[in-house]
KEKE-3310 file (N, C-alpha, C; in steps of 0.2 Angstrom, whole numbers, plus 5000, padded with zeros to 4 digits):
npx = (4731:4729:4740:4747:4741:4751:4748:4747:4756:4758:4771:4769:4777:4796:4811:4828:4841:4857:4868:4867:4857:4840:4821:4807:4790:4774:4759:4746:4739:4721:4718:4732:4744:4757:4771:4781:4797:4795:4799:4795:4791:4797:4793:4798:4795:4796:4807:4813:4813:4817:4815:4815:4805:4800:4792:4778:4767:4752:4756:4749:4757:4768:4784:4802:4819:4832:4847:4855:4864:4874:4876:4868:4851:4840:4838:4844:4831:4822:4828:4826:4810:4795:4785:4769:4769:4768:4770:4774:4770:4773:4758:4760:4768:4784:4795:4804:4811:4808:4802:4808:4801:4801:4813:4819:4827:4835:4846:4852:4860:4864:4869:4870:4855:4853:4846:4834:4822:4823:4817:4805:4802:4803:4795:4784:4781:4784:4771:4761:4763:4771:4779:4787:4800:4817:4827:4842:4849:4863:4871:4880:4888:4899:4898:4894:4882:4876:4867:4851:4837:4843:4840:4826:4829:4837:4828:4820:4828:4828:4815:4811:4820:4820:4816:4824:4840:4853:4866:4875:4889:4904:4915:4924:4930:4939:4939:4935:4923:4916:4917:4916:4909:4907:4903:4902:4918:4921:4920:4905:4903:4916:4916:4905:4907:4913:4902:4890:4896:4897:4882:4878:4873:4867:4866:4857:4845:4847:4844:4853:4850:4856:4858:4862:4877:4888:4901:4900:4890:4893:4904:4898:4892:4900:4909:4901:4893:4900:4901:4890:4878:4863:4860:4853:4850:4846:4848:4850:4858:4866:4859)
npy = (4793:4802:4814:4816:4825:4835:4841:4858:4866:4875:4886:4890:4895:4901:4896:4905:4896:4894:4903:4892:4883:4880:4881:4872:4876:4870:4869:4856:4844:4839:4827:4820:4808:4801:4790:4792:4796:4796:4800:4815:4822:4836:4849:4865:4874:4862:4854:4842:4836:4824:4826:4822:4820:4832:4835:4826:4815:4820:4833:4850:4855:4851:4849:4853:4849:4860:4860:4872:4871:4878:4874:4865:4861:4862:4865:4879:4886:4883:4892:4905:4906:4913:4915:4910:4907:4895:4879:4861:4845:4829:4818:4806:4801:4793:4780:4767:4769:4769:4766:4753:4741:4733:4730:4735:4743:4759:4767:4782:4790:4803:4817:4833:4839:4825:4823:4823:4812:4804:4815:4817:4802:4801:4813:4808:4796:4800:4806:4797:4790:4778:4767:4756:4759:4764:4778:4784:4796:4800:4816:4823:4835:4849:4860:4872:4881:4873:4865:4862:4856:4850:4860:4854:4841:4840:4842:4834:4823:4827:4828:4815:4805:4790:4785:4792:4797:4810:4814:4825:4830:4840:4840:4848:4856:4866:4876:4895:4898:4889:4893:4893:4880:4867:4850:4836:4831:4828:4817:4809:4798:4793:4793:4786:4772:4769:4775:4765:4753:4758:4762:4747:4742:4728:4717:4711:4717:4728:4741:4749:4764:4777:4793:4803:4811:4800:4798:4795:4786:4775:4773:4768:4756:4747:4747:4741:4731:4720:4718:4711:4720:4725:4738:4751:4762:4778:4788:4804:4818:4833:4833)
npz = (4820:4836:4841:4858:4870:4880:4895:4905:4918:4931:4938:4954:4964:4967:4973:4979:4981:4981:4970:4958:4962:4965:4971:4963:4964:4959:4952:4957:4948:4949:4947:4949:4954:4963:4969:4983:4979:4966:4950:4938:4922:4915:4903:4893:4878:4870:4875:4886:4904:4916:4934:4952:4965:4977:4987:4995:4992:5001:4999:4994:4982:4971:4972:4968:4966:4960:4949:4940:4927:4917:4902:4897:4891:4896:4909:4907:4906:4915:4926:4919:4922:4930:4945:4941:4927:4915:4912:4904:4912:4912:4914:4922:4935:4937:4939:4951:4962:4976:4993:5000:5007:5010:5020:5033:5039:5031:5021:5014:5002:4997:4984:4986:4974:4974:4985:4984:4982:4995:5006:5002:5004:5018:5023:5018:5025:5039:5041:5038:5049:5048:5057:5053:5050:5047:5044:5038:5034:5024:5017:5003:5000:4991:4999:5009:5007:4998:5005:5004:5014:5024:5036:5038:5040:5049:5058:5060:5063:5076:5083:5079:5084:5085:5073:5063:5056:5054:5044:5038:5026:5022:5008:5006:5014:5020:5014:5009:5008:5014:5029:5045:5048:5056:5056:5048:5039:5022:5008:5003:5003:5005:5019:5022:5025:5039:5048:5045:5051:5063:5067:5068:5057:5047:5031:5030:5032:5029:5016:5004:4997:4983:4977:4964:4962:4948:4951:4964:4964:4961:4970:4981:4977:4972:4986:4995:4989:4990:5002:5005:5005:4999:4986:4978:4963:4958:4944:4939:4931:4928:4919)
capx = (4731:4729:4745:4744:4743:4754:4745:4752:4755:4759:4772:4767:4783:4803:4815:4834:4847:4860:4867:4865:4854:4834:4818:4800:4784:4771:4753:4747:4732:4719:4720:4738:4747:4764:4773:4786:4803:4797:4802:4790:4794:4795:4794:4797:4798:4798:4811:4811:4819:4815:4815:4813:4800:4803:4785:4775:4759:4747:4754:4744:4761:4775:4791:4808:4826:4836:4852:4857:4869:4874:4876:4860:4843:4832:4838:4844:4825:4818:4830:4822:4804:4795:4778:4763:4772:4768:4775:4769:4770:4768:4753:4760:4775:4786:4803:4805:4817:4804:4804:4807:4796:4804:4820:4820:4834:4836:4853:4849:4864:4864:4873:4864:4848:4849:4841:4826:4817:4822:4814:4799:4800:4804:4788:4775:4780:4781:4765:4758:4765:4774:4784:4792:4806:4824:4831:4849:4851:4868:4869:4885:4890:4906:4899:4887:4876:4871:4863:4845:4833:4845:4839:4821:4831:4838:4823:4816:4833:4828:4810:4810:4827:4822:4816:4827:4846:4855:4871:4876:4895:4906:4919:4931:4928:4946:4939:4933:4914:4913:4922:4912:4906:4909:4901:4906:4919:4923:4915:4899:4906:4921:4913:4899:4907:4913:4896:4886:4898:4896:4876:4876:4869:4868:4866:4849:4837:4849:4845:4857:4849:4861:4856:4866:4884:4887:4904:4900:4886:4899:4909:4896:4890:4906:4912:4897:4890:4904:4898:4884:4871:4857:4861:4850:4853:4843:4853:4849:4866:4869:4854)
capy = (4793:4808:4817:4816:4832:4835:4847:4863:4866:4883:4887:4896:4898:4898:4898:4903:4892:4899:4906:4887:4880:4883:4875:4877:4874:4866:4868:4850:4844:4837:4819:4817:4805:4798:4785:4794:4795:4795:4808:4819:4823:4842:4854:4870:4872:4854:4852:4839:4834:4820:4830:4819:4826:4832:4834:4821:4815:4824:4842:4851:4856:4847:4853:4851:4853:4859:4862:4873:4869:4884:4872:4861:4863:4863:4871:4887:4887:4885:4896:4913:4907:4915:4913:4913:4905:4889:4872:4856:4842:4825:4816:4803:4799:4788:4777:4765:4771:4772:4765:4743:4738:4722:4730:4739:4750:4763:4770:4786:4793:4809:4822:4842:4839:4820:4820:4825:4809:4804:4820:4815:4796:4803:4817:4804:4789:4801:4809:4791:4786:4771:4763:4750:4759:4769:4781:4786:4799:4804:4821:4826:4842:4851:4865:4876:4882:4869:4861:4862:4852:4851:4861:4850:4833:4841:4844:4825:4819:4829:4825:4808:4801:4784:4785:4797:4800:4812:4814:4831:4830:4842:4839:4854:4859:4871:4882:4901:4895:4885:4894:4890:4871:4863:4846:4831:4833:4822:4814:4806:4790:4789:4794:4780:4765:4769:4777:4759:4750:4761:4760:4740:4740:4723:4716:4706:4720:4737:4744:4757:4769:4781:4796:4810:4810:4796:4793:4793:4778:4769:4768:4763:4749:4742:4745:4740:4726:4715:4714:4709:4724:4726:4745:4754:4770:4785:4794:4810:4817:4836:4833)
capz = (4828:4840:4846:4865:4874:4888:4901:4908:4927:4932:4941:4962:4968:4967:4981:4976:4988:4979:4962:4955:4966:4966:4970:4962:4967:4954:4954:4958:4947:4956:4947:4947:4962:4964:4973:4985:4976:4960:4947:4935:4919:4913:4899:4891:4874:4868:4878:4894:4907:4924:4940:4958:4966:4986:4991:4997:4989:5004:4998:4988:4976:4967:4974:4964:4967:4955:4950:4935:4922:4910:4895:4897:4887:4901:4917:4908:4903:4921:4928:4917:4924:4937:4948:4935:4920:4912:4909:4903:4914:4908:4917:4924:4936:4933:4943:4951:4968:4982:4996:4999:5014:5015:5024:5040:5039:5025:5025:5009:5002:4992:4983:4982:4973:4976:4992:4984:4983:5001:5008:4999:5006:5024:5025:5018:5033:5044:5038:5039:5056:5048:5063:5054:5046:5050:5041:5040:5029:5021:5012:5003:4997:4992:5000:5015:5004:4992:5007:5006:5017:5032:5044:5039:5041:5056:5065:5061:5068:5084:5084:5077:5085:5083:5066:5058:5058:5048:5045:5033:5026:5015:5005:5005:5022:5021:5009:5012:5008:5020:5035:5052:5047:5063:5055:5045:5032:5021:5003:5005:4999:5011:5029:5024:5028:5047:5050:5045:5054:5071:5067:5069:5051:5044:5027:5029:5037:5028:5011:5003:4993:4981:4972:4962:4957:4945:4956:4972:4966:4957:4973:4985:4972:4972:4992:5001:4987:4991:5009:5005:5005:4990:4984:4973:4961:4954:4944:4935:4935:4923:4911)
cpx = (4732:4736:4743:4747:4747:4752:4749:4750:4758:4767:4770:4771:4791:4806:4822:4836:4852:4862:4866:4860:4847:4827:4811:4796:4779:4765:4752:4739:4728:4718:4727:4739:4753:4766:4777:4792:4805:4799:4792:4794:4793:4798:4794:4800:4800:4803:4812:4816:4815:4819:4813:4810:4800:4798:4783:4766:4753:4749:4750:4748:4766:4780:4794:4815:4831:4841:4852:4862:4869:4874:4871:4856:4839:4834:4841:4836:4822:4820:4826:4814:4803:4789:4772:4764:4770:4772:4772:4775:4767:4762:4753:4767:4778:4794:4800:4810:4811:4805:4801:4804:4799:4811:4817:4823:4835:4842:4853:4856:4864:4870:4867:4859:4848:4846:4836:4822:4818:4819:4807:4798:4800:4795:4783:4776:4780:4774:4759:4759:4766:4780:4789:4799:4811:4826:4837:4851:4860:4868:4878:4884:4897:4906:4894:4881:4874:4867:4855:4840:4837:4843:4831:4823:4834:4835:4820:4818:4831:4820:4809:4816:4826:4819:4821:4837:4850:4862:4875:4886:4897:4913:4926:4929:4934:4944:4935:4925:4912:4918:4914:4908:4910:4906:4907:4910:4922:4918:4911:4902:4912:4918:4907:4900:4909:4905:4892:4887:4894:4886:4873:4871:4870:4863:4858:4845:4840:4846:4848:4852:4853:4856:4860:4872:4888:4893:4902:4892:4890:4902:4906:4892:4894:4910:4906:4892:4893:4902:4893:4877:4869:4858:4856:4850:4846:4848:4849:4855:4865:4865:4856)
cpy = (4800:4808:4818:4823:4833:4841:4851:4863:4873:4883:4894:4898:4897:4903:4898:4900:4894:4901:4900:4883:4883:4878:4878:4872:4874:4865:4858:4848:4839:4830:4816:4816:4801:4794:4789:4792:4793:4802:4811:4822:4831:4845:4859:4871:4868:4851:4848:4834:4830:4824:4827:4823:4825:4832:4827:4821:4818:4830:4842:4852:4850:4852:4849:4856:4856:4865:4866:4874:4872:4881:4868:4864:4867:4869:4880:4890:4889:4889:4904:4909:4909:4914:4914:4908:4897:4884:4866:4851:4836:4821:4809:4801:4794:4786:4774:4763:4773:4767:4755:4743:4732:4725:4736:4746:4754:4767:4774:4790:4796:4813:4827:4837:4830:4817:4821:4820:4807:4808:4818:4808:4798:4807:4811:4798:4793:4803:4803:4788:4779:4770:4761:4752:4766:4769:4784:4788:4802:4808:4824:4831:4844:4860:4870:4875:4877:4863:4863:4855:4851:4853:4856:4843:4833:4839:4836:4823:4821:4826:4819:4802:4795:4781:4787:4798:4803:4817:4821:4832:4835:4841:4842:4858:4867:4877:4889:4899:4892:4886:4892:4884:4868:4854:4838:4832:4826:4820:4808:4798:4786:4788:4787:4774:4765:4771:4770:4756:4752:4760:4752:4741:4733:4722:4716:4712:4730:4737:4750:4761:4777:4785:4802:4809:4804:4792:4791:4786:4773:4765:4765:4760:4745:4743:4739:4733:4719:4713:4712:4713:4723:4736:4745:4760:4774:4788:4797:4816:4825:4839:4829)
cpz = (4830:4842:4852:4866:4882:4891:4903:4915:4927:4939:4948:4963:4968:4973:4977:4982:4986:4971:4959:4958:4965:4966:4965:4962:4961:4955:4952:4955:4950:4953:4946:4954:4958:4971:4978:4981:4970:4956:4942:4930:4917:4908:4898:4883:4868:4870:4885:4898:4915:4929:4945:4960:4975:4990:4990:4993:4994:5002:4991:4980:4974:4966:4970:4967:4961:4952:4941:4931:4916:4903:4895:4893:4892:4908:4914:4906:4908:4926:4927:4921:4929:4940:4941:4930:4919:4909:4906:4910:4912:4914:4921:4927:4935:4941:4949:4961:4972:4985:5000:5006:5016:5021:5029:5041:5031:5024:5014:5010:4995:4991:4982:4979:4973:4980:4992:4985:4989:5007:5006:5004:5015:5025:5023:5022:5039:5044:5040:5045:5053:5052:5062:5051:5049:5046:5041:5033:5029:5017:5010:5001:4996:4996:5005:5011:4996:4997:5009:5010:5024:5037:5043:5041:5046:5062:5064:5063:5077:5087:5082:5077:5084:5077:5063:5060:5054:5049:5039:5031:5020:5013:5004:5009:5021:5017:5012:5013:5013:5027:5041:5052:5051:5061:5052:5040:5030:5014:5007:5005:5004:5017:5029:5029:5036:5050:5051:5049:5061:5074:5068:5063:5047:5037:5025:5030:5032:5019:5009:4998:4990:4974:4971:4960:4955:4948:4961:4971:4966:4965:4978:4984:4975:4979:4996:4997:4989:4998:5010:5005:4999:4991:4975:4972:4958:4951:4938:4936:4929:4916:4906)
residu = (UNK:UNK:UNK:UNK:UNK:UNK:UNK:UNK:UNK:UNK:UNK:UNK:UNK:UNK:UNK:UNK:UNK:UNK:UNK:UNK:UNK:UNK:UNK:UNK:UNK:UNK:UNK:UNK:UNK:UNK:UNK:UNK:UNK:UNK:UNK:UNK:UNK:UNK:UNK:UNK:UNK:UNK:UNK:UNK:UNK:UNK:UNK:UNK:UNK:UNK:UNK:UNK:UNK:UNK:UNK:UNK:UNK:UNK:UNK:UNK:UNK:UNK:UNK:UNK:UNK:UNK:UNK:UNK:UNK:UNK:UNK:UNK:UNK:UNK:UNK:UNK:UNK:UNK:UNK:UNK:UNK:UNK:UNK:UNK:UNK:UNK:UNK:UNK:UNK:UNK:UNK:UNK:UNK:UNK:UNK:UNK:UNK:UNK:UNK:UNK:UNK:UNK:UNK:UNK:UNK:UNK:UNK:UNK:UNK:UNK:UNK:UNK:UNK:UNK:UNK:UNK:UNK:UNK:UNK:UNK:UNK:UNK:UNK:UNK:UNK:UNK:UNK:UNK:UNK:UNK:UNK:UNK:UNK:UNK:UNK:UNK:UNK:UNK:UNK:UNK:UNK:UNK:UNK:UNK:UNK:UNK:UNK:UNK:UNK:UNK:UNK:UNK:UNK:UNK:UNK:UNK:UNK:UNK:UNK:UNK:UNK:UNK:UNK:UNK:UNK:UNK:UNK:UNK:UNK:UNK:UNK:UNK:UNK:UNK:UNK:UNK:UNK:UNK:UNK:UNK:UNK:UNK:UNK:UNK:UNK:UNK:UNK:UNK:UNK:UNK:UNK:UNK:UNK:UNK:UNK:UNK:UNK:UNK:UNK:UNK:UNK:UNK:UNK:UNK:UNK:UNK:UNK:UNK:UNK:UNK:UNK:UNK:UNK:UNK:UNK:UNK:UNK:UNK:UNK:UNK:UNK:UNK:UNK:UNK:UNK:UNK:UNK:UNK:UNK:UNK:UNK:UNK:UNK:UNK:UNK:UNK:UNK:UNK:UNK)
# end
C-alpha cells in the first residue's frame, strides 16, 4: 500500500496580537472546502496539530488563531515561520461543531483562540444573508490584548443589531494590563447566566456552544444542562 502524501500550503501572512498570541494566513487550495467551524489539521516536521479555522469558506485563505505554548511540539514550530514557508496540510477538514439549524438562537461562548470557529460561522451567514439565526457571542479573556476579532464582532453588533450580539468579558480587570477596560469584567462562565436570563433565552429555540478552556466548558455543561439547554464542546485546549 501507498503512503498517503499530505500536501503542502504555504504560508501568506502572520499577524502578531501579542507575545503569545498570533494569526496565520494559509494559502487555500483550489479543491479544498469546509463546513464553517470546522478545524484543519496541520504539520511541520511530522508533527501535527487541529487548528479551528476563522475564515469562511468564500475567502480565498485559511486563517488561524493561535496561541503559543513554549512546551508544546507544534506551536514553538509555527511560531519561527514566516510568509513563504511551507507546511503540510492534511486535505480534508474535519469536526463536527458548526452550526445546528434546528435552533434559532446561538448563544457562542469562547476563551482567546476559541472564538475562532464562531468568527467563521458568523462571516459565512452573514455572507449568505441567512435570517433565520441569532448570535450572542461571549468572548472571555484574562486579558485587553488577547482579544482578537472584537473590534470585527463589534462592528457586526453595530451593523447587524438583530443578528449579532456581543458581549467581550475579562477576567482580571484590576491588573495594570488591562488599565482603561470600561467593559465586562468577570469569567466568561459566571457573567453567562444573568446575561441569558436578561436575553429571554429559552431552552427549546437556544443552543449553547462552548470552545477553549477545558473549565470554563466543564462549568457551562453542568450549570446550564440542568435547565434544560443542549450545549455543545470543541475543545482544543494547550496541544
Amino acid at each position: 500500500m501507498k503512503k498517503r502524501i499530505i500536501p503542502f500550503v504555504e504560508i501568506k501572512k502572520k499577524v502578531q496580537i501579542n507575545e503569545e498570541l498570533f494569526l496565520i494566513f494559509i494559502s487555500k487550495p483550489t479543491d479544498f472546502s469546509f463546513k464553517p467551524g470546522q478545524y484543519v489539521t496541520l504539520g511541520i516536521n511530522g508533527i501535527e496539530r487541529a487548528y479551528s479555522v476563522v475564515s469562511a469558506p468564500y475567502e480565498d485563505v485559511i486563517e488561524i488563531f493561535v496561541e503559543f505554548v513554549p512546551v508544546g511540539e507544534m506551536t514553538p514550530l509555527l511560531v519561527k515561520t514566516e510568509p513563504g514557508d511551507k507546511i503540510t496540510m492534511r486535505p480534508r477538514a474535519k469536526g463536527l461543531f458548526t452550526l445546528n439549524s434546528k435552533f434559532q438562537n446561538h448563544v457562542m461562548v469562547g476563551t482567546v483562540t476559541g472564538i475562532a470557529p464562531y468568527v467563521s460561522i458568523i462571516r459565512d451567514t452573514l455572507h449568505n444573508n441567512i435570517v433565520d439565526n441569532k448570535f450572542f457571542v461571549f468572548q472571555g479573556a484574562s486579558y485587553i490584548d488577547e482579544f482578537a476579532y472584537d473590534k470585527e464582532l463589534a462592528e457586526y453588533a453595530v451593523r447587524f443589531p438583530e443578528f449579532v450580539k456581543y458581549f467581550p468579558t475579562i477576567s482580571r480587570s484590576k491588573e495594570k494590563r488591562n488599565i482603561g477596560w470600561k467593559g465586562i469584567q468577570g469569567r466568561v462562565n459566571d457573567i453567562l447566566g444573568s446575561h441569558v436570563e436578561e436575553l429571554n433565552l429559552f431552552p427549546d429555540s437556544t443552543l449553547i456552544y462552548t470552545c477553549g478552556h477545558p473549565g470554563m466548558i466543564e462549568d457551562v455543561k453542568s450549570k446550564f444542562s440542568k435547565q434544560g439547554y443542549k450545549v455543545t464542546e470543541e475543545r482544543f485546549w494547550k496541544e
